[in-house]
C-alpha positions in Angstrom: 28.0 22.0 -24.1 27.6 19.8 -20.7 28.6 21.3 -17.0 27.6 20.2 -14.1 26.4 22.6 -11.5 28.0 23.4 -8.6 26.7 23.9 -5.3 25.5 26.9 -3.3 27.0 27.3 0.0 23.7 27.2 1.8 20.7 24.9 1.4 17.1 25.8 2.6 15.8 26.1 5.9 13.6 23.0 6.6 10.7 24.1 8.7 8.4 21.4 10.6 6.4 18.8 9.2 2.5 20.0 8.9 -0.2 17.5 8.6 -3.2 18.3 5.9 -5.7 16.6 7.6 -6.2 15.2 11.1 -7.0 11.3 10.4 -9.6 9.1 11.1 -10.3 5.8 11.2 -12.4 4.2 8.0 -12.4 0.6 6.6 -9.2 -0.2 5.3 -9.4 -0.6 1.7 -7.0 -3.6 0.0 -7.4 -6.6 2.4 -6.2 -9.4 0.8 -8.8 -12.7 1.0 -6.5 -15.2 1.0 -6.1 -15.3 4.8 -6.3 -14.3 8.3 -5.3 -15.8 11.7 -5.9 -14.8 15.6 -5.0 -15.2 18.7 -5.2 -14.5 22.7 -3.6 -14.1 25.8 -6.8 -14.9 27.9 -8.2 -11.5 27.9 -7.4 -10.0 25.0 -6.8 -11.4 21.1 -5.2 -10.2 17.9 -6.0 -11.2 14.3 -3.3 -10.6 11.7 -3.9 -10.3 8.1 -2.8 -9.2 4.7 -3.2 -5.9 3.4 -1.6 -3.1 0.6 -1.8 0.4 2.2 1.4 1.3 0.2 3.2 -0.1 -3.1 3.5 -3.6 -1.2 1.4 -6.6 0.2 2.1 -6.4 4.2 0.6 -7.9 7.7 -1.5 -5.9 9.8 -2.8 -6.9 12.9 -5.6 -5.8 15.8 -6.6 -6.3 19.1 -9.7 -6.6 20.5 -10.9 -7.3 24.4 -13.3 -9.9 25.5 -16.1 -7.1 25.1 -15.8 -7.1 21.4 -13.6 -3.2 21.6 -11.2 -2.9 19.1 -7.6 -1.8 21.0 -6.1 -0.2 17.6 -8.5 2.1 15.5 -5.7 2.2 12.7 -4.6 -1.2 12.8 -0.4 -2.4 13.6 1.9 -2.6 10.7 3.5 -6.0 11.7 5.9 -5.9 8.6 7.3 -3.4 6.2 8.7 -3.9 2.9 9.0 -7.6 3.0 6.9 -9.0 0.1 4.8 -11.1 2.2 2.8 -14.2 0.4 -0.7 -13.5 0.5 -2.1 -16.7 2.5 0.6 -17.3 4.8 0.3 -15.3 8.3 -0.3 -17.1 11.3 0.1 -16.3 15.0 -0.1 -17.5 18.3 0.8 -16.6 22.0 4.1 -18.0 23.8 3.0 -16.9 27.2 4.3 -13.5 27.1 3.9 -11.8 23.7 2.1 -12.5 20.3 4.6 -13.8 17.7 3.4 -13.6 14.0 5.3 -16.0 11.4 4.9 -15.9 8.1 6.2 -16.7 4.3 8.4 -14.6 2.3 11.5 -14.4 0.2 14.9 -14.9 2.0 16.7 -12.2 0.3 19.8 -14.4 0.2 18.5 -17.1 -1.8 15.7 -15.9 -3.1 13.6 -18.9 -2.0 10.6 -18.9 0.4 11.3 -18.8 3.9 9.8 -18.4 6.9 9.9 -15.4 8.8 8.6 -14.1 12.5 8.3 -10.9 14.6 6.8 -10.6 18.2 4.0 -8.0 18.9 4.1 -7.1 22.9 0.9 -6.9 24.6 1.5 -2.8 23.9 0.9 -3.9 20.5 4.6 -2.7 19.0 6.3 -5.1 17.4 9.6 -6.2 17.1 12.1 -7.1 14.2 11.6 -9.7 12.3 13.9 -12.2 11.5 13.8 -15.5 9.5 13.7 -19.2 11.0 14.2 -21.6 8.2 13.7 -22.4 4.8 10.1 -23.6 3.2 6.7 -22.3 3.5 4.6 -21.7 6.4 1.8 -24.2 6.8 1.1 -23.6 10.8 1.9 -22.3 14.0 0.9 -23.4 18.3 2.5 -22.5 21.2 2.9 -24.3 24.1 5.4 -23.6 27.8 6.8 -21.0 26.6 8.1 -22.7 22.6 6.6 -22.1 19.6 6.0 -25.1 16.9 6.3 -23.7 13.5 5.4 -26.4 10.5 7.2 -25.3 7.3 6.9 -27.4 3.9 9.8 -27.4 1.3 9.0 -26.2 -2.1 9.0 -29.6 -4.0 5.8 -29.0 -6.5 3.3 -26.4 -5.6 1.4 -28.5 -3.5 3.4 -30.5 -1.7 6.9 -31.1 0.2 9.1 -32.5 3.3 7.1 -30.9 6.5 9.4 -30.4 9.2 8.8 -28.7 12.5 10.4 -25.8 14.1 10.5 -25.0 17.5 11.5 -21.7 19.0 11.9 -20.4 22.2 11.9 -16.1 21.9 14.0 -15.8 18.6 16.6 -18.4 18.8 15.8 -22.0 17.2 16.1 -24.8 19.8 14.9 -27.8 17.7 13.8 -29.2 13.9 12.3 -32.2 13.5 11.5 -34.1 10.0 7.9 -34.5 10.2 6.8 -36.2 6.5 7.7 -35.7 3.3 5.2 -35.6 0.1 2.8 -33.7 2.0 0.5 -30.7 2.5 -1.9 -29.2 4.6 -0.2 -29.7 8.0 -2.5 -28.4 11.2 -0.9 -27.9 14.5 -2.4 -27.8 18.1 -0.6 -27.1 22.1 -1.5 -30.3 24.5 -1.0 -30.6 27.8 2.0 -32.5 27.2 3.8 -30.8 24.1 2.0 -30.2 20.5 0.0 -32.6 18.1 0.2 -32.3 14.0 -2.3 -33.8 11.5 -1.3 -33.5 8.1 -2.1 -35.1 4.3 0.5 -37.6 2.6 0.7 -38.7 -0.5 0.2 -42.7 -0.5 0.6 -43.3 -4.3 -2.2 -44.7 -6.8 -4.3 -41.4 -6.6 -4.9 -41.8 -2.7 -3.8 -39.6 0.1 -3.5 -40.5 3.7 -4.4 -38.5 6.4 -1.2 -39.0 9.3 -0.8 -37.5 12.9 2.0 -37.4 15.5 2.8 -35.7 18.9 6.0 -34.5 20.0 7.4 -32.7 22.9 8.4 -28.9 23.5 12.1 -30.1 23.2 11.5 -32.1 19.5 11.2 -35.6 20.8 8.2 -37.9 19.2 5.9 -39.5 21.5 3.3 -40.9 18.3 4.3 -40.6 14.7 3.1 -41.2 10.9 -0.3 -42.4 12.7 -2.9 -43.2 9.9 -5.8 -41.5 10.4 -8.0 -41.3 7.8 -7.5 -42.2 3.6 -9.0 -40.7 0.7 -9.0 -40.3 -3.2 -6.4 -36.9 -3.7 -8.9 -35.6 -5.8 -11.5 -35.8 -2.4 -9.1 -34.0 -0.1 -11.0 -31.4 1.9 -10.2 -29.1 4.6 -9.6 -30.3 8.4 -8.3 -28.6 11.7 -7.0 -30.2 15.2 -8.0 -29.0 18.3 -6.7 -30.2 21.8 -8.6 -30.9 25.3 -5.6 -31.2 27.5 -4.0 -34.1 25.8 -7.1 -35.6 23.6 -7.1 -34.9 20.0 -9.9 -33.6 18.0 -9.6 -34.0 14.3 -12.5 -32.6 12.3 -12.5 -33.7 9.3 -14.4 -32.3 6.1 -16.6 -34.0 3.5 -18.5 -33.4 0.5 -21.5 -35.0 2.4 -20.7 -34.7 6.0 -18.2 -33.9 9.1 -16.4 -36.3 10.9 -15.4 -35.8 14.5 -12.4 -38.2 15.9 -10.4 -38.2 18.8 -7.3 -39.2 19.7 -5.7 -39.6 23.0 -2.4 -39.6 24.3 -0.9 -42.6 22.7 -3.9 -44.2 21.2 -5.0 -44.8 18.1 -7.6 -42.5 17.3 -11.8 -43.4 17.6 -14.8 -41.9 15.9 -16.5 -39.3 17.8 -19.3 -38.5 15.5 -20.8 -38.1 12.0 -22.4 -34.9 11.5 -24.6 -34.9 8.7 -23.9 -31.7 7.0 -20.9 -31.8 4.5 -18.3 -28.6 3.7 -14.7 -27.5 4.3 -13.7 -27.3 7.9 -11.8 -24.4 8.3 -10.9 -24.0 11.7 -11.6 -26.3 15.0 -11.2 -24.8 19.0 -12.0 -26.1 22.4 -14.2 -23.6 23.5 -13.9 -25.0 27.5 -17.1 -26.9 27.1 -17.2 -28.1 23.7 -15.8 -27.4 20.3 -16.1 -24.5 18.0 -15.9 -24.9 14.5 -16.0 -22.7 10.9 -17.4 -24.5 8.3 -17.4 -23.2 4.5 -20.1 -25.0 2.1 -19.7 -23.2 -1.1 -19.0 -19.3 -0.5 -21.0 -19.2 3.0 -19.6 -19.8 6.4 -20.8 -20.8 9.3 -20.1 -20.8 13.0 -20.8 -24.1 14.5 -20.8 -24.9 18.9 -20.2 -28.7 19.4 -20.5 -30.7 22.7 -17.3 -32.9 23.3 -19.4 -36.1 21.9 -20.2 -33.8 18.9 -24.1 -33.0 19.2 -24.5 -29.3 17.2 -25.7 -27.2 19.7 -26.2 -24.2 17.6 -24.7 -22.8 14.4 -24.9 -19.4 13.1 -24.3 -17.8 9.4 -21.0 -15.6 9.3 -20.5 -13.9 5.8 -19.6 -14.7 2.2 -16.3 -16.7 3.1 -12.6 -16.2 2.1 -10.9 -16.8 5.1 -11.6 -17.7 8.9 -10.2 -18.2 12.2 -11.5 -18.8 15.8 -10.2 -17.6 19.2 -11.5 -17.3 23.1 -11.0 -14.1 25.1 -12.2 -13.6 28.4 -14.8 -16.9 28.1 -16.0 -15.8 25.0 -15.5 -17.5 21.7 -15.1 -15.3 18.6 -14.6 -16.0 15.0 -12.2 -13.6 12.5 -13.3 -13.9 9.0 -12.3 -12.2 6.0 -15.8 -11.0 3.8 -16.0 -12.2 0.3 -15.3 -9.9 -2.9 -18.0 -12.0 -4.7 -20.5 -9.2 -4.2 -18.1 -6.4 -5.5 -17.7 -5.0 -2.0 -14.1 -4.3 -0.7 -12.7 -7.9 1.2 -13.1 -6.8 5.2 -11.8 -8.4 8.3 -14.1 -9.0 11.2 -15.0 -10.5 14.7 -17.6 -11.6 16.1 -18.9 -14.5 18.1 -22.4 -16.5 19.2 -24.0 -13.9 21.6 -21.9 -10.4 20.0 -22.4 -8.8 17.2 -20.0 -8.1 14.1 -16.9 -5.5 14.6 -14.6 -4.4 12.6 -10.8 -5.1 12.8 -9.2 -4.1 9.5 -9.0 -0.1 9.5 -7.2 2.7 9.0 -6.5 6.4 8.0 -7.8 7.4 4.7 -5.3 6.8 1.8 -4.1 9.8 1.0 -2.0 10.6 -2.5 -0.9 12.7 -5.0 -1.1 16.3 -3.0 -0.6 19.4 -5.3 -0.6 22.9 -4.3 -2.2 26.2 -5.4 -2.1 29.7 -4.1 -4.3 32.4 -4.7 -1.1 35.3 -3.5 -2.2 34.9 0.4 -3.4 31.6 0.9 -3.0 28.4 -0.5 -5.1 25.5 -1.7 -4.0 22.0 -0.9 -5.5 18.6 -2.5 -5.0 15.6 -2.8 -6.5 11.9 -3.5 -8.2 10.0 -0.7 -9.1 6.6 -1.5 -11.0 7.8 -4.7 -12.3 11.1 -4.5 -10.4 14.2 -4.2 -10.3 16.6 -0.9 -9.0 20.0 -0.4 -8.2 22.1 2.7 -7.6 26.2 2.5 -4.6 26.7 4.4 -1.9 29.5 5.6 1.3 29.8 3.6 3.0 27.9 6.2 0.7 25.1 5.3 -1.5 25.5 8.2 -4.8 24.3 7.6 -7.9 26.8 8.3 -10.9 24.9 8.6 -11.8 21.4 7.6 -11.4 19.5 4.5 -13.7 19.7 1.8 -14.9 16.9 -0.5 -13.7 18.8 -4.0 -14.4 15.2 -6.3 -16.9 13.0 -5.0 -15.5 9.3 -5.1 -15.3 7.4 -8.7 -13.0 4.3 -9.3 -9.7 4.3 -10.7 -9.6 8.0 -10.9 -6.2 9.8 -10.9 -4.0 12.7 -12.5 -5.2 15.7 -10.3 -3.7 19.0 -10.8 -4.9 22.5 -9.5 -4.4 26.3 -10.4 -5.7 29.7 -9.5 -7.0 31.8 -12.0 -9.7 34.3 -13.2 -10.3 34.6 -8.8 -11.0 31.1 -8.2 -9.1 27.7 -8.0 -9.5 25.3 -11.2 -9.3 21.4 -9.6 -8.8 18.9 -12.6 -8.5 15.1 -12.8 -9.0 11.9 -14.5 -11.7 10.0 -14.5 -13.0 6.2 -15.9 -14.5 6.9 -19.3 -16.7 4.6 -21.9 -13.8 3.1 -23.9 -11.0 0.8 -21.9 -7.8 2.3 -21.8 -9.4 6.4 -22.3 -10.4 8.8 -19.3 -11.9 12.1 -19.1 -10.4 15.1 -18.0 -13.0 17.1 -15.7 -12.8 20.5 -14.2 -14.1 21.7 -11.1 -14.1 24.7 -9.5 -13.5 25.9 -6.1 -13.6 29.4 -4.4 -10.7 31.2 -2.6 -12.3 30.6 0.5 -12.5 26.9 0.0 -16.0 26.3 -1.3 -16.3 24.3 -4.0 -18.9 25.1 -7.1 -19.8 21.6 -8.2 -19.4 22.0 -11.4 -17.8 19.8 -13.9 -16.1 20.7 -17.0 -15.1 17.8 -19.7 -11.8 18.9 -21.7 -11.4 15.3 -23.3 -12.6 12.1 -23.4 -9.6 10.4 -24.7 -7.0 11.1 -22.4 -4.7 8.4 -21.6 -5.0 6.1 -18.5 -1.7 6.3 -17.3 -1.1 10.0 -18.1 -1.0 13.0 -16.0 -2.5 16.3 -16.4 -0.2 19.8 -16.5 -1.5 23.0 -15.4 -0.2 26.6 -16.1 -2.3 30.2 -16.1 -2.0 33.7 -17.8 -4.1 34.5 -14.4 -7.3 34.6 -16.3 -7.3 31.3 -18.6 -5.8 27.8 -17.8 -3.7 26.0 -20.7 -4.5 22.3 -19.9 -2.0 19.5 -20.8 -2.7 15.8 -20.9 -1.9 12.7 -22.5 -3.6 11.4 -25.2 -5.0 8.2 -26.1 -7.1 8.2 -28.9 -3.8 7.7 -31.2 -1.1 4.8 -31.9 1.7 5.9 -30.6 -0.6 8.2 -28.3 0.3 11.9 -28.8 0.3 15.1 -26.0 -3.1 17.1 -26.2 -3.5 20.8 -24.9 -6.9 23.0 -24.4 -7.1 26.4 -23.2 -10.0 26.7 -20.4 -11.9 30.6 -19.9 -13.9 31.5 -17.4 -16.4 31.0 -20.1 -15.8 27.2 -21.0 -13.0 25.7 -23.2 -12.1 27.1 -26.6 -13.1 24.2 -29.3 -9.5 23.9 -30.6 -7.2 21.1 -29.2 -3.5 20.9 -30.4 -1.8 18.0 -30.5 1.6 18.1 -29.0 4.6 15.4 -30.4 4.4 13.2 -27.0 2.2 12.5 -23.9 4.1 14.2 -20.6 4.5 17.2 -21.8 4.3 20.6 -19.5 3.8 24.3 -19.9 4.6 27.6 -18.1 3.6 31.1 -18.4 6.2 33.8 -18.6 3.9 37.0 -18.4 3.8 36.9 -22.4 3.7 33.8 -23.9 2.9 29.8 -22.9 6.4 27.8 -23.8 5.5 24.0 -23.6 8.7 21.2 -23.3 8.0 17.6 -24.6 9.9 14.3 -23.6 11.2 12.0 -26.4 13.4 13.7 -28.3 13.4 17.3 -26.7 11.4 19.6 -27.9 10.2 23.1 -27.2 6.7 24.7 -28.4 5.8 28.3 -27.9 2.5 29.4 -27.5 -0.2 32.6 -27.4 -2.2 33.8 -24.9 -5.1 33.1 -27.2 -3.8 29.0 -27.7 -2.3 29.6 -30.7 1.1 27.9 -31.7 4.0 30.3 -32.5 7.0 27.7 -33.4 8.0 24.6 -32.4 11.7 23.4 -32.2 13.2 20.1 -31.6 16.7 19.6 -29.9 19.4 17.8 -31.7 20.3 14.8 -29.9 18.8 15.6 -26.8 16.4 12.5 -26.0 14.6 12.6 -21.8 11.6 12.0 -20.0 10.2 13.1 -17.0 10.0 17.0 -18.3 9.6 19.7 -15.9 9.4 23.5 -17.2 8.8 26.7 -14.6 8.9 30.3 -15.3 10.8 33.5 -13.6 8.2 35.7 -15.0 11.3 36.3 -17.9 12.5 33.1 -18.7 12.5 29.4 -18.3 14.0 26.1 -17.0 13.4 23.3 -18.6 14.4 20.0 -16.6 14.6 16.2 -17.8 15.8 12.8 -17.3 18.4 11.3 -20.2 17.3 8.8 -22.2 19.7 6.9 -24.9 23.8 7.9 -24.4 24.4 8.6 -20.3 20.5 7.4 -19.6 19.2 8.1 -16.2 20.7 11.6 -16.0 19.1 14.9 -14.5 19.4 17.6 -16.3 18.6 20.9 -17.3 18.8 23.8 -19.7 17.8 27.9 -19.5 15.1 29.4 -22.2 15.2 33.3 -22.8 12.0 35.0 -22.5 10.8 34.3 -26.2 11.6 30.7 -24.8 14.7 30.2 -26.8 17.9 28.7 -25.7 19.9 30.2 -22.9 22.6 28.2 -22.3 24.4 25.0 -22.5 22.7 21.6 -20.7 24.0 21.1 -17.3 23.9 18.1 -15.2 22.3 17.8 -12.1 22.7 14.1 -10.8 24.0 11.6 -12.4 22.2 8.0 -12.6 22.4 5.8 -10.5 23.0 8.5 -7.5 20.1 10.9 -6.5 18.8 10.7 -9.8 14.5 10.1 -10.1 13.3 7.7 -12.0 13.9 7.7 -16.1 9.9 6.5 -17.1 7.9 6.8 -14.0 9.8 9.3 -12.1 8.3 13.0 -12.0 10.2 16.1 -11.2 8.4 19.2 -10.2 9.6 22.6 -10.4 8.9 26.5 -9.5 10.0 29.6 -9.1 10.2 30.9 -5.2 11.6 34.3 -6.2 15.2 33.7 -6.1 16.2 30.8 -7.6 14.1 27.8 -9.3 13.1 24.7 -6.7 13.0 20.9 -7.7 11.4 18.4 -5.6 12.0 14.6 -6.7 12.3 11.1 -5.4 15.6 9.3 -5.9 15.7 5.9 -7.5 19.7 5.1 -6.6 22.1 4.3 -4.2 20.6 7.7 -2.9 17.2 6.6 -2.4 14.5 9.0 -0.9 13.4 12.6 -1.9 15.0 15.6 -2.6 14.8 19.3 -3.1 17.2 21.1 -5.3 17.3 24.7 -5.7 18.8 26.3 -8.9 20.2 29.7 -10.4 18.3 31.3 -13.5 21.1 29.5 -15.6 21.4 25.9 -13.6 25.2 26.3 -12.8 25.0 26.7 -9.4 22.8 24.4 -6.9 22.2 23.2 -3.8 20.2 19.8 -2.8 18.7 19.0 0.2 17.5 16.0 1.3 13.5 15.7 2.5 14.2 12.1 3.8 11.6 9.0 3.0 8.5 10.6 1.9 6.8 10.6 -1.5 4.9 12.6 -4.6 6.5 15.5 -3.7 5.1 19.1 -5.5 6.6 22.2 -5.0 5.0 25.7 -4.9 7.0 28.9 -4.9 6.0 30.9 -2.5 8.4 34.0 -3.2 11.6 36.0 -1.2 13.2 32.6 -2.0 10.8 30.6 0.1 8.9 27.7 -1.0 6.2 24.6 0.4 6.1 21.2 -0.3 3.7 18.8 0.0 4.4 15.0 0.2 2.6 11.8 1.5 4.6 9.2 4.0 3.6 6.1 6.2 2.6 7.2 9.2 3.8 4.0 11.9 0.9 5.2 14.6 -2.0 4.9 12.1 -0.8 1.6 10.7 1.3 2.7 8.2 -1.5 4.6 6.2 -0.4 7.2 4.0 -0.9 10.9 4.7 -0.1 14.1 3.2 2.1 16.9 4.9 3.6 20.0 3.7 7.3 21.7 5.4 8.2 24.7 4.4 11.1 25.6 3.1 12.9 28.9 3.6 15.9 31.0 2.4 18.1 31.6 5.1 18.3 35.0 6.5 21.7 37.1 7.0 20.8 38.4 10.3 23.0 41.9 10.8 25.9 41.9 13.1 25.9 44.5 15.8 29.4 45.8 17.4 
């Protein structure tokens, strides 16, 4: 029999948001290598690059004074949730604010476009909005308008270039610079911009062409030949301007070449420097050029004079990316460090006569917070980066002290889970083990007052890599649930941790996801696929086991009363995407018919990846979710012993929510979000939330 729940007249009392953790600032972790851009206002500059802090690829950005300081210990989120392409941010300065531009999907078509946002000199930045179709190739400014060179998508590696100029957000001009070409570089003159750019020229050969055109889109000089060469020989060149002459620094396998071109000339040799490599970027520095040359994976920081002597050069890092910029006299280069020694890609500044900063940082990532509570305070952990730390706190989720390291860091560890039992909290999570595709599960201990033991406990080393881990307690032994990975299709495994070490007998349960609770007698465990119910001893032994007739979900959740059970999942098969649930009896046997929570499509969490979690808070049973539907976000739902009457309440646009009962109908959750001051870097909070009180009515 199917019902659907109706709601209780009053939802939760939302208390305030309570940071874990006070944040600070640590290299950021998943800079992309592809690219990175700067620039400056006189005084001050900003480099933008690309970075994941969350489930996408966005630009961050950072200023720095002429001193080397950086202005933003956390970094700017420039964009959010656009699905920016990795090696296209550039920016410039119009004169009054930074504007960024970059490539990314035009939702409408679902072709590459280009897109810009202005960052004020505050460092907030504005909407963004998108220009034109095609990807970005380069970016100057000059009076006020901003020259944006876009190339169609023809083949990968060429297209039509054409040139768009904007004045704030509107578009005043396009102009069709070339077509079969690539690799289009852009400077400001004194009298409007200049482009240099590769064209095919059939047979195997490429050209290298130039123009100049006005802020308003008129040509002064165009398709002027430069230089030719085999395709295959193409290398790497910038333009830099000295009022209206032209520098063009072109790269070679066995040398530089420096020309010039002035203001309606053809262009002349400067010089041939006799050291070869990729030039990445080219600047006039006031007295000379600056240039960033790659040979190989090194980079180095070369200082010019105007008839192109080297003056100096210095080594800058393993190379991926580069860019150059003046502030306040001084000439500085932004570079992107190389993965090739297995070190995390990091973005820095630095310059001739300053040593090396760093731009790219942030919070610590935080993750994956779960809650424990030892009956007057509570434990609350979570991932960061890739160990785990802890923080005792009140049962308002105030913290009491510090944080505490509880896992020290390991890669690609994940699945935490925690419990209080036998007078201590049990910490578990996964860990890398010796075969791909397997983990271990580890235990750690930690006392009530928040000081971890150090140990470490292996339950398994086959758990699954994906899986998760499920926790529940008779108050002195913990029955541990994992998924399994040793088998084809992988099956649910379950261990029963004492204070003395884990019992040698694992069970094997019918499918990985599956959870347990404890009802003050017996363990009942619920397992996804098709439906089933396992029941349980306090000594780990397996009663019965029952399977549901035609009742196929994922994303199990099971909490206790202290009596019975509720079992939640999410409908596979007939009406998939469902919420559900159903009421056990204390000897964990059905109690009632299935009723329906949320339908798909609506509020509904996720059918494979979505998790529900679920407690008790002393009145009714609490589920916390993320919605997948029109009703995106996350959601709290509290329910009666028998799931027919329900209220939901919604948390807003935070994530991994768990729930902890915290009795007289009150409850905590904890939940990571972006937070927009520390660049978007996640943290964890907790809120709690509390049954509304009748207050009495005095005549």
């Amino acid at each position: 029999m199917l019902a659907a729940a109706p709601l209780f007249a009053a939802s939760p009392m939302v208390g305030p948001e309570v940071p874990a953790s006070a944040p600070s600032p640590v290299p950021a972790e998943r800079v992309s290598s592809f690219a990175v851009a700067v620039a400056s206002n006189g005084s001050m500059a900003m480099a933008v690059w690309v970075e994941q802090r969350a489930a996408s690829y966005e630009i961050f950005a950072a200023r720095f004074d002429a001193a080397g300081n950086v202005l933003d210990p956390y970094s700017i989120q420039v964009t959010t949730g656009s699905g920016v392409e990795t090696a296209s941010p550039r920016v410039v300065w119009n004169g009054a604010e930074f504007v960024v531009v970059w490539t990314a999907l035009d939702p409408k078509t679902i072709r590459p476009a280009g897109w810009m946002c202005t960052v004020g000199e505050d460092g907030r930045p504005g909407a963004p909005s998108i220009f034109g179709p095609g990807i970005v190739e380069d970016v100057a400014a000059a009076f006020g308008i901003v020259a944006v060179a876009l190339r169609g998508v023809v083949s990968p590696n060429e297209g039509a270039i054409d040139i768009h100029l904007l004045e704030g957000n509107r578009k005043i001009a396009q102009l069709a610079l070339a077509k079969n070409s690539s690799g289009t570089r852009l400077t400001a003159t004194a009298s409007g911009f200049a482009a240099a750019w590769w064209a095919s020229a059939g047979g195997g050969m490429a050209e290298m062409r130039a123009a100049r055109f006005s802020p308003w889109g008129a040509f002064e000089q165009r398709d002027v030949v430069i230089s030719e060469s085999r395709s295959f020989e193409v290398r790497l060149f910038d333009i830099a301007a000295r009022g209206d002459d032209v520098f063009i620094a072109l790269g070679g396998q066995q040398q530089v070449t420096l020309l010039k071109m002035a203001r309606l000339r053809d262009p002349s040799l400067v010089a041939t420097l006799p050291k070869g490599g990729h030039v990445v970027d080219l600047l006039w520095d006031g007295g000379g050029l600056a240039a960033v040359v790659n040979v190989g994976v090194e980079s180095t920081l070369w200082r010019l004079s105007e008839s192109g002597a080297l003056l100096a050069s210095k080594p800058l890092a393993a190379w991926t990316a580069a860019a150059l910029t003046r502030a306040g006299g001084r000439t500085f280069a932004v570079i992107a460090t190389s993965p090739f020694d297995g070190a995390m890609v990091r973005v820095f500044a630095e310059s001739f006569d300053a040593p090396r900063v760093l731009l790219s940082r942030s919070a610590a990532r935080q993750s994956t917070p779960v809650i424990a509570s030892d009956g007057e305070r509570l434990l609350v952990a979570w991932n960061e980066s890739t160990r785990v730390m802890g923080v005792i706190a009140t049962r308002e989720g105030r913290p009491l002290g510090a944080p505490f390291e509880i896992f020290a860091a390991r890669e690609s560890a994940g699945g935490l889970a925690a419990i209080f039992a036998a007078g201590e909290y049990v910490v578990m999570r996964q860990e890398p083990g010796e075969l791909l595709q397997l983990q271990y599960v580890v235990a750690t201990h930690v006392s009530r007052d928040g000081v971890p033991r150090r140990d470490r406990v292996i339950l398994t080393n086959t758990a699954e890599i994906l899986g998760g881990i499920s926790l529940a307690t008779d108050g002195t032994n913990v029955l541990v649930l994992w998924s399994g990975g040793a088998t084809q299709p992988p099956h649910g495994r379950c261990r029963l941790l004492t204070p003395a070490g884990p019992r040698d007998e694992t069970v094997e349960l019918l499918n990985n996801g599956s959870v347990a609770a404890w009802n003050g007698s017996l363990y009942v465990i619920a397992m996804p696929g098709t439906v089933s119910i396992a029941r349980m001893s306090r000594e780990g032994t397996v009663l019965s086991r029952d399977s549901l007739d035609d009742v196929y979900g994922n994303s199990v959740s099971i909490a206790s009363d202290g009596d019975g059970f509720l079992v939640t999942y999410v409908r596979i098969g007939l009406r998939q995407g469902d919420l559900m649930a159903f009421p056990l009896d204390r000897d964990g046997r059905p109690a009632g018919g299935h009723v329906l929570l949320e339908p798909a499509g609506n509020f509904a969490p996720a059918l494979f990846d979505g998790t529900v979690m679920s407690a008790w808070n002393g009145r009714t049973y609490e589920l916390a979710w993320t919605g997948v539907g029109s009703g995106s976000g996350t959601f709290d739902q509290r329910l009666s012993r028998d799931a027919r009457t329900s209220s939901r309440t919604a948390l807003g646009g935070i994530a991994t929510p768990a729930v902890f009962g915290l009795g007289n109908g009150d409850s905590i959750v904890a939940y990571t979000r972006p937070v927009a001051e520390l660049g978007g870097s996640q943290r964890v909070f907790t809120r709690v939330l509390s049954q509304p009180r009748t207050r009495p009515v005095h005549h």
